[in-house]
C-alpha positions in Angstrom: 0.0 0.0 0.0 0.9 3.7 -0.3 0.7 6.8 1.6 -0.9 8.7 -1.5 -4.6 10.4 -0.8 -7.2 7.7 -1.7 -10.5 8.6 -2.9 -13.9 6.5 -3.5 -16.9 6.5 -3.1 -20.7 5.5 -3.4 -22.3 4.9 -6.8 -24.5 8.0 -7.3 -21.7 10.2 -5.5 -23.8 11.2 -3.0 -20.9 10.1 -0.5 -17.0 10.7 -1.1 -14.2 9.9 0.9 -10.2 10.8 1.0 -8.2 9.0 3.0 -4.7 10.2 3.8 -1.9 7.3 4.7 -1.1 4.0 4.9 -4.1 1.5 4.3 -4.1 -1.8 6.1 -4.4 -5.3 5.0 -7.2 -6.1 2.4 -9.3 -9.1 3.1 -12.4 -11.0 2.3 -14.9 -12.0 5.2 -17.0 -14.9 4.7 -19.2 -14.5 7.6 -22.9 -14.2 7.1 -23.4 -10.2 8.0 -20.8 -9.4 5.7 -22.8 -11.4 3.3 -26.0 -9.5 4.2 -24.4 -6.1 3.8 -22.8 -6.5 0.5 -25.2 -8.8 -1.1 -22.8 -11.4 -1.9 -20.5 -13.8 -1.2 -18.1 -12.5 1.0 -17.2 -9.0 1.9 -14.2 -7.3 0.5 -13.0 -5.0 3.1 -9.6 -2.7 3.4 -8.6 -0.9 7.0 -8.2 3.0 6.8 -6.3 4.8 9.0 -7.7 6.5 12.6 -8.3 9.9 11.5 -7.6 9.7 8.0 -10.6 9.5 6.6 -12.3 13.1 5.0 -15.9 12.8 3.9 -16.3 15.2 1.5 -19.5 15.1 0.4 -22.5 13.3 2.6 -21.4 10.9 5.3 -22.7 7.8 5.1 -25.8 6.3 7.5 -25.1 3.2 9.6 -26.8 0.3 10.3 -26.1 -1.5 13.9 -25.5 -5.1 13.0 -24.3 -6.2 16.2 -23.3 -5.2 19.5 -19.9 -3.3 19.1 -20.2 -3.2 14.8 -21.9 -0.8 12.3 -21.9 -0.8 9.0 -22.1 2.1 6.6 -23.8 2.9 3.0 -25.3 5.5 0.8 -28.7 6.3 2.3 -29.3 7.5 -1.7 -28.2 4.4 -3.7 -27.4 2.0 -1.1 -24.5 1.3 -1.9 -22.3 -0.7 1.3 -19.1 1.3 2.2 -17.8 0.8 5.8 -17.3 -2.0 8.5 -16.8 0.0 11.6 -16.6 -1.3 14.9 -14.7 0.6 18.3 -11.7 1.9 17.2 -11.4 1.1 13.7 -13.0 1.3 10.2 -12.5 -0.3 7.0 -14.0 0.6 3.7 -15.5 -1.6 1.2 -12.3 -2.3 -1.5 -15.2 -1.7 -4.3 -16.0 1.7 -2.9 -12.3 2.8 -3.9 -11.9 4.7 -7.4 -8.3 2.6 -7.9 -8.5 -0.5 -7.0 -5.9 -1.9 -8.6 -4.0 -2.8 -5.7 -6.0 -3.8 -3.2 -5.9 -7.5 -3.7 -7.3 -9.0 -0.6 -4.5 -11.1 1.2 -6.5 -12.8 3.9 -9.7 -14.4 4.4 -11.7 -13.5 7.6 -14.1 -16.3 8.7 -13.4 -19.1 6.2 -14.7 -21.9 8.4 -18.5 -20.3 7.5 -17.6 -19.7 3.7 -20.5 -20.8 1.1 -19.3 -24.3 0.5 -19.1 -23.6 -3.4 -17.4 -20.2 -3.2 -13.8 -21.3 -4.3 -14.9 -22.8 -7.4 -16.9 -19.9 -8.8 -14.1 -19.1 -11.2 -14.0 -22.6 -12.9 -17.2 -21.8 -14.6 -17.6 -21.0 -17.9 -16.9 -17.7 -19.6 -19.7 -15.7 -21.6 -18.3 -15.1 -24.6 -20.7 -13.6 -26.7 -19.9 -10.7 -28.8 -23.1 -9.9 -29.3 -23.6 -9.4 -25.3 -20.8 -7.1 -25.3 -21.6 -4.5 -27.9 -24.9 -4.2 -26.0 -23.3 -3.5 -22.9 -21.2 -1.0 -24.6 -24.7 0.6 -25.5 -25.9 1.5 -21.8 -25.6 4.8 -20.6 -24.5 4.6 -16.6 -25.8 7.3 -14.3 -23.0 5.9 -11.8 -20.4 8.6 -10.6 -17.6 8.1 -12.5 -14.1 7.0 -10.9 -12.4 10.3 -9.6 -13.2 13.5 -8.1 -15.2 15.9 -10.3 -17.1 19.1 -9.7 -19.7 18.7 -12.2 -21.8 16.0 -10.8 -24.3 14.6 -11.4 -24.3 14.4 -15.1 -27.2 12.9 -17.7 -25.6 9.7 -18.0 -22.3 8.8 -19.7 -21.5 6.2 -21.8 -19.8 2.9 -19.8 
């Protein structure tokens, strides 16, 4: 990881965030409120520095899922951002505009994993050209990966 600002965010933009310094160790978590939360399989999570976190636009609204954990999203969109719990918060690796390098390098609670979750990738590939020239067609009304001063637009092309 680096110490260069990070920005991300929810997918209507209605929530931003810059985090300044060194991000901690990105993981999955298998257990069934991460699950919940994110709508999938797992939950990919990264751990942001105490105090380094600037919301600079709406802060998210929390959800108590258990005693001494919260979770964060977009009251807007919905989209899942944080895992937060006494004296720490980590941000959903998705929520980050650059993901590039935030490959998760542990898994949290593998003993409750979906039984079929490691062979998901063995299955086949679409590959359909047709299918992919009508995904080029939609026009996204998603905030677009970086910071911009502009937003919301009409809709840009994916």
């Amino acid at each position: 990881m680096t110490d260069e600002v990070r920005t991300g965010g929810c997918q209507c933009g209605a929530v931003r965030f810059r985090i300044k310094g060194k991000l901690g160790r990105p993981s999955i978590c298998h257990c069934r409120m991460c699950q919940k939360q994110f709508g999938n399989f797992f939950g990919a999570l990264v751990t942001v520095p105490k105090n380094g976190v600037e919301w600079t636009h709406e802060e998210p609204s929390y959800f108590q899922s258990s005693v001494n954990i919260d979770r964060g999203f977009c009251a807007r969109c919905g989209t899942p951002l944080t895992y937060r719990q006494p004296g720490a918060l980590e941000i959903a690796i998705g929520a980050f505009d650059d993901r590039s390098d935030l490959a998760p390098q542990i898994q949290v609670n593998y003993a409750v994993r979906l039984p079929w979750v490691e062979k998901i990738f063995e299955a086949p590939i679409l590959d359909d050209p047709d299918f992919y020239r009508r995904q080029e067609q939609i026009i996204s009304f998603q905030h677009p990966d970086h910071e911009t001063a502009n937003w919301p637009q009409q809709g840009l092309k994916l």
